[in-house]
C-alpha positions in Angstrom: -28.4 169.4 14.6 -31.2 167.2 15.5 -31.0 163.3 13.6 -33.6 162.2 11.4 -36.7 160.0 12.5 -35.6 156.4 11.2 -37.8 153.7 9.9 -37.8 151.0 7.7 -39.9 150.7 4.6 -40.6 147.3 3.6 -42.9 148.6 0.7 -42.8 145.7 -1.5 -43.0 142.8 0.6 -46.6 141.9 0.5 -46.2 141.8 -3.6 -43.6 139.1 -3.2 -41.5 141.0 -5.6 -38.6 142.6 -3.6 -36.5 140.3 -0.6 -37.2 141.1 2.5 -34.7 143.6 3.8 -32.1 142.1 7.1 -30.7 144.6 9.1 -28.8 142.4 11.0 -25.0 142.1 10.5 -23.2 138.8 10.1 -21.7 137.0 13.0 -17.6 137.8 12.7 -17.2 134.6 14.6 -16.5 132.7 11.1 -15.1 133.3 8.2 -17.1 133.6 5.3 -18.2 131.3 3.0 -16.6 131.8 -0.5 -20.0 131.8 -2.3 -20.9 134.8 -0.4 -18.9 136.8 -1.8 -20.5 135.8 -4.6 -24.1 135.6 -4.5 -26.6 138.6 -6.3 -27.1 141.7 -4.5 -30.5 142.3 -3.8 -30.6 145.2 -5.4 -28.2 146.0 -8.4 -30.1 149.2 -8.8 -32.0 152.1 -7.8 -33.2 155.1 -9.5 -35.9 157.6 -8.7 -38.4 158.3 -11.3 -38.2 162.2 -12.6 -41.9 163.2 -10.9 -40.6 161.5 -7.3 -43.0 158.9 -7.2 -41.7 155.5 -8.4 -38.6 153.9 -7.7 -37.0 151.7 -10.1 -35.1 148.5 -8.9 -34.2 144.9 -10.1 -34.9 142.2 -8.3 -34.6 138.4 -8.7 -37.9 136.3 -10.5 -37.6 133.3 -12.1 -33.6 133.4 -11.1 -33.1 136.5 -12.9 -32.9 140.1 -12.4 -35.7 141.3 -13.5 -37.2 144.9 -13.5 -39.3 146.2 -10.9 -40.9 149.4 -10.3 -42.2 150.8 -6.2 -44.9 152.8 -6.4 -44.1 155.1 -2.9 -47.9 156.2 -2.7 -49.5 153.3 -2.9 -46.4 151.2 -1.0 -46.6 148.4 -3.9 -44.4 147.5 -6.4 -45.1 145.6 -9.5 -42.8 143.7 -12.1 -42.3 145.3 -15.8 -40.0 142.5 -16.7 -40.1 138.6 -17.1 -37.4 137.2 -18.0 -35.9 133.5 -17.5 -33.1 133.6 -19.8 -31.3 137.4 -19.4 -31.1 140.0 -16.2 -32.0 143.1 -16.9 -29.4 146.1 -15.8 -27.8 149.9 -16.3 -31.7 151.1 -15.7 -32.7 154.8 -16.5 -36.2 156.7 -16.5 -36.4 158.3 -20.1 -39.2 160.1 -18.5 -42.4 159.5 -16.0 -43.5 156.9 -18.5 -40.6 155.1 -20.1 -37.8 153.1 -18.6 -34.4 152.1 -20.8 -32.5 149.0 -19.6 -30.1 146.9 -21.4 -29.7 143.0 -20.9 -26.6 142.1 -18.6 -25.6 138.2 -17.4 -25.1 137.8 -13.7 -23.7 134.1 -13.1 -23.9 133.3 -16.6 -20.0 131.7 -18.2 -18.8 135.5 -19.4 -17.1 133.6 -22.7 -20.4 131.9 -24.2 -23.1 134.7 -22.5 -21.2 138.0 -23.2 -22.8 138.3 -26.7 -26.5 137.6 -25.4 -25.5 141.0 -23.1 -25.9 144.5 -24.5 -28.9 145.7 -26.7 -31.3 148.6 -25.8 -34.8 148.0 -24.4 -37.9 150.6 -23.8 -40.6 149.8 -21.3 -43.9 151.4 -20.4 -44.9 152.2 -17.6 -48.6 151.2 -18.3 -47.6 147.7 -18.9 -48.1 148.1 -22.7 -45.1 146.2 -23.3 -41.2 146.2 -24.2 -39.4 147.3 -27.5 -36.0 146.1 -28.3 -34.3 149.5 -29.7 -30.8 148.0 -30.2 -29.9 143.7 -31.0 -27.1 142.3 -28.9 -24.5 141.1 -31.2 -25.5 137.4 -31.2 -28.9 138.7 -32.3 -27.0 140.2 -35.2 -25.0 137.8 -35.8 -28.0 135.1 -35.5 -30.3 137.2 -37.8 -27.3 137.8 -40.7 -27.9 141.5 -39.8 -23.9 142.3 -39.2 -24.0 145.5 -42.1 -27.5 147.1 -40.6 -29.3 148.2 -37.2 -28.2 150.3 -34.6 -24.9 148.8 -32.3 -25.5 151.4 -29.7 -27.5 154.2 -28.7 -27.9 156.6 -25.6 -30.5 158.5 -24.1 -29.6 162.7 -24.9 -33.0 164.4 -24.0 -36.5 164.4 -24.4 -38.2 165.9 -26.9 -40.9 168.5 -25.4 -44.1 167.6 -26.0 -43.5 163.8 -26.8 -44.1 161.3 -24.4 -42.1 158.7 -26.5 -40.0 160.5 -28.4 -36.3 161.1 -27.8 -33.0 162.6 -29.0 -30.5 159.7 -28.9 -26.8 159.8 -30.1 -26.3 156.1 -31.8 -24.2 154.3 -34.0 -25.1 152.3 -37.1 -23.2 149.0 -38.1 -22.6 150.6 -41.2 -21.2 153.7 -40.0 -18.3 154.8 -38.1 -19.1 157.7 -35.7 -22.0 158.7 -33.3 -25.1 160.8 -35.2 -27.9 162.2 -33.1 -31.7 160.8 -34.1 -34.7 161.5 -33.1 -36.1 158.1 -31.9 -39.9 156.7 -30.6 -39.1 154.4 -28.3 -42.1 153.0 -27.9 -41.6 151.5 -31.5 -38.4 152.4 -32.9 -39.2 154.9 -35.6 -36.3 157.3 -36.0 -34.9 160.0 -38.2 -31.4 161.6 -38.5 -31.3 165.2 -36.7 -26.7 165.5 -37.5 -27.3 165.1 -41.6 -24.1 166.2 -43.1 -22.4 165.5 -39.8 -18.8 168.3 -39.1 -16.7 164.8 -39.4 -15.9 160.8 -39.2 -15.4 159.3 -35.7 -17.5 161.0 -33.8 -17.7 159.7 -30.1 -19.7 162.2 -27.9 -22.4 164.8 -28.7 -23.5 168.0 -26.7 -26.4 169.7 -27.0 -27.3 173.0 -25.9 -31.0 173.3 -23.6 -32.8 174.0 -26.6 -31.7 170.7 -27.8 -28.9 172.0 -30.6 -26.9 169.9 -31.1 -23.4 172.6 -30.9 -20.1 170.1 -29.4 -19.1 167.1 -31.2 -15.7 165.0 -30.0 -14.5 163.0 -32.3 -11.2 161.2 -33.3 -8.5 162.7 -35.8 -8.6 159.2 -38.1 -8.6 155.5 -37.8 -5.7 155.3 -35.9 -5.2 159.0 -34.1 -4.8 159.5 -30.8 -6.1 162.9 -31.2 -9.1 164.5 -30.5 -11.0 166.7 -31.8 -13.4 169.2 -30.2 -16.0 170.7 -32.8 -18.1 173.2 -32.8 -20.7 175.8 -34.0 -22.5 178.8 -32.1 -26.0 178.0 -33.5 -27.9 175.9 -35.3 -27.0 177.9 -38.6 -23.4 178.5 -37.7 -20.3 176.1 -39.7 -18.5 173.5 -37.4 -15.1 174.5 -36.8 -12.4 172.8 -34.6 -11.9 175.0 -31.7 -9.1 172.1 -29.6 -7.5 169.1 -30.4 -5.6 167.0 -27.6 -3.7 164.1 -27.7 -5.1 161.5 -25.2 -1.2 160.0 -24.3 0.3 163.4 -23.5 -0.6 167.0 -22.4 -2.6 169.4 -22.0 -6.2 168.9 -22.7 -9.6 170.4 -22.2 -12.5 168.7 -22.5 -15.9 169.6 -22.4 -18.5 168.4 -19.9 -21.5 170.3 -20.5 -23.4 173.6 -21.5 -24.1 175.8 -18.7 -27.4 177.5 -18.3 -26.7 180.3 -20.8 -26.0 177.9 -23.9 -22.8 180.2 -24.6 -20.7 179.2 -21.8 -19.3 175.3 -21.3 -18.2 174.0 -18.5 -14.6 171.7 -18.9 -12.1 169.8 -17.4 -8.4 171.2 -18.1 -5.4 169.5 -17.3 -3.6 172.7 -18.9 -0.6 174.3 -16.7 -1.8 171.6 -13.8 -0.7 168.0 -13.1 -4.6 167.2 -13.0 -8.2 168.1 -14.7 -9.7 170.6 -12.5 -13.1 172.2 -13.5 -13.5 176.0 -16.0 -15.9 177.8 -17.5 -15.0 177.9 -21.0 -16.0 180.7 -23.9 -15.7 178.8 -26.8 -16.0 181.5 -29.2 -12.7 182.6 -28.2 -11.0 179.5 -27.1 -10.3 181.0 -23.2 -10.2 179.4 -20.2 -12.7 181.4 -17.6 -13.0 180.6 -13.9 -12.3 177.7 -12.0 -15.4 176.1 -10.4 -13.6 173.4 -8.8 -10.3 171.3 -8.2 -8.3 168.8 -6.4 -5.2 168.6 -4.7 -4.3 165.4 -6.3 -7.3 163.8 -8.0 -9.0 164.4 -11.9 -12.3 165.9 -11.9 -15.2 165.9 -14.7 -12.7 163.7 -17.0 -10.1 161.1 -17.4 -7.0 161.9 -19.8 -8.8 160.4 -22.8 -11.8 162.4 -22.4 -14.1 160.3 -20.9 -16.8 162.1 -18.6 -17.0 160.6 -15.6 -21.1 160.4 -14.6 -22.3 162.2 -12.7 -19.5 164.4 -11.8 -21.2 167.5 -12.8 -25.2 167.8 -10.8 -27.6 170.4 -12.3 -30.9 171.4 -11.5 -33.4 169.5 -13.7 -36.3 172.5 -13.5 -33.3 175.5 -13.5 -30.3 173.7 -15.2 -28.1 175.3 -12.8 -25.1 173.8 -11.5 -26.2 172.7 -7.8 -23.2 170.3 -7.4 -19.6 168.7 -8.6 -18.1 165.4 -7.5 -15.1 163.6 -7.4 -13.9 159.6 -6.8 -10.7 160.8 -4.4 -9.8 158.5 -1.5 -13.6 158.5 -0.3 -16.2 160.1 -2.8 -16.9 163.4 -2.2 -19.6 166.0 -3.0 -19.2 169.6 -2.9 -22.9 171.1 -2.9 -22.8 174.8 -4.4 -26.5 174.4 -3.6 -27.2 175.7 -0.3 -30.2 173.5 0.2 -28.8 170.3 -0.7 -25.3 171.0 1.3 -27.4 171.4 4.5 -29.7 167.9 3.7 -26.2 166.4 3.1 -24.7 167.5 7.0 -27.8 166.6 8.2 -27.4 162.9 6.8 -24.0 162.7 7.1 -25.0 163.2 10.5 -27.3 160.7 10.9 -25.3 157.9 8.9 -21.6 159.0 10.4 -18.6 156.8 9.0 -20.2 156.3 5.3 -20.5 157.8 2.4 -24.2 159.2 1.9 -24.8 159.7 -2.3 -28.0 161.9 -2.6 -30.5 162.1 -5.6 -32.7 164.4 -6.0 -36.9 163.0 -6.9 -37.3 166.0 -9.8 -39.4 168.4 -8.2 -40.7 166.3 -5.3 -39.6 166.4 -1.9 -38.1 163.3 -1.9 -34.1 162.2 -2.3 -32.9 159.0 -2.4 -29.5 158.4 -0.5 -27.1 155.2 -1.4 -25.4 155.1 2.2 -21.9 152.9 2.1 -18.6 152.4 3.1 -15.8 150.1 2.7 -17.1 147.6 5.3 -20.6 148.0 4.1 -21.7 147.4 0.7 -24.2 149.6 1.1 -28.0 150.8 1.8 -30.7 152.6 0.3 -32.7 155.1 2.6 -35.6 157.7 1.5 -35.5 161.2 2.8 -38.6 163.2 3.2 -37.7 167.0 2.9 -40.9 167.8 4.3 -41.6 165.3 7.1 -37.4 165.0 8.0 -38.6 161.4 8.0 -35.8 159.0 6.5 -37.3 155.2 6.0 -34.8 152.4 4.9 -35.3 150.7 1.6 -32.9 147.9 2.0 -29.7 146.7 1.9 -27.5 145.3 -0.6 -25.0 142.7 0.7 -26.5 142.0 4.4 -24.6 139.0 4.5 -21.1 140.7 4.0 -22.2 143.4 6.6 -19.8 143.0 10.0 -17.4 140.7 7.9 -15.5 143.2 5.7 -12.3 144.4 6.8 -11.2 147.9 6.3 -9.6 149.3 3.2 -7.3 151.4 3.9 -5.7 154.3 1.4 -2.3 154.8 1.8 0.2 156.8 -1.1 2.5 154.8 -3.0 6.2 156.9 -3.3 7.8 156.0 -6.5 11.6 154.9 -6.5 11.6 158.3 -9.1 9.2 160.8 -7.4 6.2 160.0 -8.5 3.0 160.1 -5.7 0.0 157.6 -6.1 -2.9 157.0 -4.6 -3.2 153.3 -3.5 -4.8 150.8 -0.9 -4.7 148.1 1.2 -6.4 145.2 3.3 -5.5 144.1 6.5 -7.2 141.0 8.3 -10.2 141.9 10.9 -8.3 140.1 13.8 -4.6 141.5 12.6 -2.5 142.6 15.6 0.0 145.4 14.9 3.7 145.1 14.1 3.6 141.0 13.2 4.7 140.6 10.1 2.1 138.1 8.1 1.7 137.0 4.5 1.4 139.4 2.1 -0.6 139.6 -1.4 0.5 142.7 -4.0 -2.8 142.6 -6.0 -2.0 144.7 -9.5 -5.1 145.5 -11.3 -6.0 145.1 -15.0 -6.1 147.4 -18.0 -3.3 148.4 -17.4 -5.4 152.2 -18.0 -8.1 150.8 -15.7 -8.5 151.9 -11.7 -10.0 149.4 -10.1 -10.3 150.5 -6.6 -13.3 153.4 -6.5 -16.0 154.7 -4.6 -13.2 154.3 -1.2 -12.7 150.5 -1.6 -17.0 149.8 -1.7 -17.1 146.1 -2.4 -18.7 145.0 -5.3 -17.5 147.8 -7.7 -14.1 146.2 -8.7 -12.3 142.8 -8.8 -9.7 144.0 -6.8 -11.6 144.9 -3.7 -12.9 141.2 -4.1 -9.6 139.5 -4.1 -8.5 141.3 -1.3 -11.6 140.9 1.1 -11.5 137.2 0.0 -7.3 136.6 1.1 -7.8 139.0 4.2 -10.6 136.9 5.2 -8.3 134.1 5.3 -5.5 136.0 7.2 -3.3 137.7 4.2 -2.6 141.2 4.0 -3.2 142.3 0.5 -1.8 145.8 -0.9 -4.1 146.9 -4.2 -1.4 149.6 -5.4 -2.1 151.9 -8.3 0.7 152.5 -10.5 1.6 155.0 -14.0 -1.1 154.9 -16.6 -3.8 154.3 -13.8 -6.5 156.8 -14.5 -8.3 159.6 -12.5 -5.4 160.2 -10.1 -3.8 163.1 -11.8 -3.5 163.5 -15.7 0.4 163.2 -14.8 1.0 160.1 -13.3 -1.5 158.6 -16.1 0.1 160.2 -18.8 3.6 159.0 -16.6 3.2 155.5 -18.2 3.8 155.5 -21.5 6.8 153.7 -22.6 7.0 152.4 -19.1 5.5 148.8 -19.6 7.6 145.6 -18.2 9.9 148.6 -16.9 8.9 151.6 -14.5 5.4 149.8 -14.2 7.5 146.8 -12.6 9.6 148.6 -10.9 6.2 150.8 -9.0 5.1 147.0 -7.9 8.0 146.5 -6.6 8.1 149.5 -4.9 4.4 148.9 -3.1 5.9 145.6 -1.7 9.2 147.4 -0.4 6.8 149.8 1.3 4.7 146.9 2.6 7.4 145.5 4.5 8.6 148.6 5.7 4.9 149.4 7.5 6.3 146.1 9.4 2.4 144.1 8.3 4.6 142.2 5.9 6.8 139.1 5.6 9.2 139.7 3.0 9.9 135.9 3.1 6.1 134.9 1.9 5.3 138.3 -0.7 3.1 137.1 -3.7 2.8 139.0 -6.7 -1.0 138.2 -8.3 -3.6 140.2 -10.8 -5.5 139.1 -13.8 -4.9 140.5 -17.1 -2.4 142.8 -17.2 -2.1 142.0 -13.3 -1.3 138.5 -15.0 1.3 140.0 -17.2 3.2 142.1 -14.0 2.6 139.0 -11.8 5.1 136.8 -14.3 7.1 139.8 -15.5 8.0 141.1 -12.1 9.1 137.8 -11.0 11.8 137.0 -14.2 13.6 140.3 -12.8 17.1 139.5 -10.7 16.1 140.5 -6.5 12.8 140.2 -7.5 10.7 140.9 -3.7 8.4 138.1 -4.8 8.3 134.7 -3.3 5.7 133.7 -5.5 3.0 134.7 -8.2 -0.4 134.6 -9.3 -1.4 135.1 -13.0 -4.7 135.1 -14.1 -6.1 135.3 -17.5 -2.1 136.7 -18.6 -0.4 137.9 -21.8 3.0 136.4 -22.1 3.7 137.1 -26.1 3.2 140.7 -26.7 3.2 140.3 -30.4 0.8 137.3 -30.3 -1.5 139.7 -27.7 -1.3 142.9 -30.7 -2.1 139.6 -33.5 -4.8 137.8 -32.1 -6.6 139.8 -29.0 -10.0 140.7 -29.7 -9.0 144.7 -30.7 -6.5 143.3 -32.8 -8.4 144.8 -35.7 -8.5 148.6 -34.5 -6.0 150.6 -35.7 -6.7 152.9 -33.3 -6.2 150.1 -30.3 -2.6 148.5 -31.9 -1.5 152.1 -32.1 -2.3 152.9 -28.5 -0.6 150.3 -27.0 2.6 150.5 -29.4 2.8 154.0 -27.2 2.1 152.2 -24.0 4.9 150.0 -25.2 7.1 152.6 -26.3 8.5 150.6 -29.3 9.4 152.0 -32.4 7.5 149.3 -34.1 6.6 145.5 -33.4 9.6 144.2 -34.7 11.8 146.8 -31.8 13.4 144.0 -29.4 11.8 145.4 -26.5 8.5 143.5 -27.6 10.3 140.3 -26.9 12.4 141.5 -23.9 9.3 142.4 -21.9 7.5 138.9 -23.2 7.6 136.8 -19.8 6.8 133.8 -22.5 10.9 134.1 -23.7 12.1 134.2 -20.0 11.0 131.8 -18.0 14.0 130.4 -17.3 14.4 133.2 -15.1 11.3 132.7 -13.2 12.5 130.8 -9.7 9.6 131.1 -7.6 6.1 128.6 -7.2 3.3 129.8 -10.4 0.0 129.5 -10.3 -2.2 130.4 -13.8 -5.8 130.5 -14.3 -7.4 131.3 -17.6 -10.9 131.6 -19.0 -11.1 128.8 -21.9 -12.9 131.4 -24.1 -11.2 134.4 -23.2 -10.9 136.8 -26.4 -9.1 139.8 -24.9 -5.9 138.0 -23.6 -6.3 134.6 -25.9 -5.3 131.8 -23.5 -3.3 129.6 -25.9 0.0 132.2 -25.0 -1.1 130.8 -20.9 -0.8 127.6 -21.9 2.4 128.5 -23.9 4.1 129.8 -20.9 3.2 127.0 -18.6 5.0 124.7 -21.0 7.6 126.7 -20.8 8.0 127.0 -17.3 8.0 123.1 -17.0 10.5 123.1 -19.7 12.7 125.1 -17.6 12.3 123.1 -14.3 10.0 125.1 -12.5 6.5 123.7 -13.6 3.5 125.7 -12.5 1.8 124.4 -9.1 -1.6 124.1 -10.8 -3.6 125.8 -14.2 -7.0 126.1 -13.8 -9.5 126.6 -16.6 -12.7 128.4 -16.7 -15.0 126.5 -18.8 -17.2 128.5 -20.8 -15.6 131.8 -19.1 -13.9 134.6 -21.0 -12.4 137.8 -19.8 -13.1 137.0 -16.2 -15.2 134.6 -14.2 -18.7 134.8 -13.7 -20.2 132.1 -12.6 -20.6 131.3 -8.6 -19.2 127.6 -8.6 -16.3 128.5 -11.4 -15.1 131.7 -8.8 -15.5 129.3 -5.5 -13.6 126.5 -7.2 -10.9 129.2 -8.5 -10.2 130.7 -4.8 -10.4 127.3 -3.0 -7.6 126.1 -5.9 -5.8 129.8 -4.9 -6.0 129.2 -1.2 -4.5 125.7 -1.1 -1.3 126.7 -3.2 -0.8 129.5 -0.8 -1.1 127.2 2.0 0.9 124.5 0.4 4.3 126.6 0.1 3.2 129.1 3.5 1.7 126.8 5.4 -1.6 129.0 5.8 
């Protein structure tokens, strides 16, 4: 197979718009400045217009991400966006002449900014300006708009023969499920298209290629953890329910799309398996069909509470055949059912060996763009030219962190009980086999949230952070997954109800066990750390007798678990309170069990060195139960070794200084009871 001619396209660069791109790695000589692993990408995005000739991009003007668009035949790009006070993210085309965005806050305090996030934007292409679709909530708030306007709305389909007309599925303030409108974008107009709508709670909308609207997935009630699958055969046909599926247990089938003949769908089906593999589906008489594609051990198409993972299922946009299926295993992976495209991707992966090579079709063009990356690399865009074979460099995303990142490695977690799970972890560059070192056991948040993805890429999850951050440093750092984590198989998700402050504990315990028995490991300097639930496990692991833990690390924690279900920002949702009570596995909030698996009410059992950090106006995890436990930790004798406050911050730290002041704190009470 002969490689690609290489070259580097620096098509912006004389508009002053885009950086410049640096191909050169950094110098492993030194270890990395903290505020590099902090600073912007310079790109956060890149998307290929639907006729193959623009690329869409953000770029930083006036300090902000701000929206830029490459025209790739006339090698110029020009800025649709302006902005000094939001960054502009989650672009899409709508079509060749509209853009959708929504405002995001990159190094802005996440407590005080978060509300200025959100919204839906349209922008032309011609330049004829921007229209705000959907308010962020401090512009409702601000405006006494609360009861009115749309709260969210995303992009369906186009309607054919409209340039700025679109179906959207949105939700009004006033309303409590999903309806489909028909929307201008370039003004706002809408009208309903779902009047007299199958049911309440509707979360997701399908429609059919001639834009029927025919699958609707919506909750049972209020506070059900059911849901329900509608759905009619035309346009004139009733709604009827044809499954229902609980998200905390099995089985389930979930739909992902129509295929090409609008009778046939295409679902994930964890039913008879231990994960979601992917079926055709007849839904007139409720039968499974073939399967298109599974995994040994990882979920395809869907997550047990039927959320579609994007871009998991790749059709053709002029045929709407299926050309492709993905899945986020140890390393993504793309299985091409399209003979063209699985050739194009050998031939890359040829070219770029040792990443992973994402490729996106230009419409009808002759163009794909590839997002190249790895673990070590953050990652780089590249243009391939079918016809020429001619594949020209866009730029790079983290140059700076290229040659400083140290692998991340997947290992699988065996549970003390049998269970199997995918997990991770991060040795130093310069570590030399078989000396034990010190050793970080990083749990992640949610505790339903995987963190590592896309094979350990950094930038796409906090975890990966923290560990490149201590291994820079020399600490080995093992990112386990645990039951309840999603996407690794339905079963160990489904695996963790009733299980939390018990068999969750007990997995964490059972990654630093099997740290110390790969010999990397000191089981005299083991640290327990995490943020959020991480900062739950990191005190509740460490109140258990033979704990493994010399010390812990609790970010942004819950201590009180009837204070977290009274005053966290979902405390309101029926529908939230009742899915953690299962999590839990308490009868109800009064069971003993809610206090028994509180750290807050034992931390007289805690031995080891704490250190807490909070976010001052953290809503999720309120920090006043932080500041509860520290008190009670010096009023057991064993005050924590240092609290530090994000001012301004919420759920998690944004801003550069706040993160390099955080770790540099971190760092020194590491070094101050190890020594490094």
């Amino acid at each position: 197979m002969r490689l690609l001619r290489r070259s580097i396209l620096l098509m912006a660069l004389a508009a002053g718009l885009i950086p410049g791109v640096h191909a050169q790695s950094a110098s492993a000589t030194t270890a990395v400045p903290l505020a590099d692993f902090f600073k912007r990408p310079q790109y956060s995005d890149m998307v290929p217009s639907p006729n193959g000739r623009y690329l869409a991009t953000t770029s930083p003007i006036h300090g902000r991400q701000n929206l830029v668009v490459i025209d790739l035949q006339e090698r110029k790009g020009v800025a649709l966006t302006n902005y000094d006070n939001i960054d502009v993210g989650n672009i899409a085309w709508a079509n060749n002449d509209y853009l959708l965005f929504r405002a995001i806050q990159i190094g802005a305090p996440s407590g005080q900014d978060t509300p200025r996030a959100g919204g839906l934007f349209s922008v032309a292409m011609d330049g004829s300006g921007i229209y705000q679709l959907v308010k962020t909530a401090s512009q409702f708030a601000r405006s006494g708009l609360a009861g009115s306007g749309f709260v969210d709305m995303r992009l369906l389909a186009p309607i054919e023969g409209s340039k700025t007309e679109f179906l959207m599925e949105a939700i009004l303030a006033t309303d409590n499920a999903y309806d489909i409108y028909r929307v201008d974008i370039s003004n706002g107009r809408y009208r309903i298209v779902t009047q007299g709508r199958p049911g309440d709670f509707i979360q997701r909308w399908m429609i059919d290629s001639k834009r029927v609207p025919r699958i609707a997935l919506a909750a049972a009630n209020e506070s059900s953890m059911e849901q329900r699958v509608l759905y009619r055969s035309n346009a004139e046909s009733p709604w009827k329910e044809i499954h229902r599926f609980d998200v905390t247990k099995p089985p389930a089938i979930v739909p992902l799309a129509f295929m090409k003949d609008d009778k046939t769908l295409i679902v994930a089906s964890n039913e008879g398996r231990k994960n979601f593999a992917i079926f055709t589906y007849d839904p007139e008489t409720q039968k499974l069909g073939e399967m298109l594609a599974q995994h040994p051990q990882y979920d395809m198409g869907t997550d047990p509470q039927g959320d579609v993972k994007p871009g998991s299922i790749l059709f053709s946009r002029e045929t709407r055949e299926l050309i492709g299926l993905r899945v986020d295993a140890d390393k993504p992976t793309t299985v091409w059912l399209d003979e063209t495209m699985a050739r194009m991707q050998a031939t890359i992966d040829a070219t770029l060996p040792g990443r992973t090579n994402m490729l996106r079709r230009f419409g009808t063009s002759n163009r794909v763009l590839v997002t190249s990356f790895s673990d070590t690399m953050p990652g780089r865009y590249y243009l391939f030219d079918e016809t020429k074979r001619n594949l020209e460099e866009v730029g790079a995303v983290m140059p700076w962190l290229e040659g400083k990142l140290a692998p991340v490695r997947p290992f699988m977690l065996k549970t003390r009980d049998g269970l199997e799970i995918p997990s991770y972890y991060v040795l130093p560059r310069d570590y030399k086999p078989g000396t034990p070192i010190p050793t970080i056991i990083h749990i992640h948040g949610g505790p339903m949230a995987r963190d590592v993805v896309s094979g350990g890429r950094y930038g796409t999850g906090f975890g990966v952070r923290d560990a490149q951050i201590l291994a820079s440093r020399g600490y080995a750092v093992v990112l386990p997954n645990f039951r309840i984590t999603p996407e690794l198989g339905s079963h160990i998700f489904y695996a963790g109800f009733g299980t939390y402050g018990m068999q969750m504990i007990d997995d964490h315990e059972d990654a630093a066990q099997w740290a110390i028995a790969q010999g990397f490991a000191d089981p005299k300097r083991m640290c327990i750390s995490g943020a959020s639930y991480g900062g739950y496990a990191a005190l509740q692991s460490v109140t258990r007798a033979g704990t493994p833990f010399t010390c812990s690390i609790s970010g942004l924690p819950v201590t009180d678990l009837n204070f977290q279900r009274r005053e966290a920002d979902y405390a309101a949702s029926k529908r939230a309170v009742e899915f953690w009570r299962r999590v839990q596995g308490v009868r109800d909030w009064d069971d003993p069990k809610v206090r028994e698996y509180s750290p807050l009410f034992s931390a007289d059992k805690i031995k080891v060195p704490v250190w807490m950090y909070v976010g001052e106006e953290d809503t999720r995890t309120p920090p006043r139960q932080a500041r509860r436990m520290a008190d009670a930790l010096r009023d057991a004798g064993n005050p924590v070794k240092g609290y530090f406050v994000g001012k301004g911050e919420g759920h998690g730290y944004a801003v550069e200084k706040t993160n390099v002041r955080k770790y540099e704190e971190m760092l020194a009470f590491l070094k101050s009871i190890w020594g490094q």
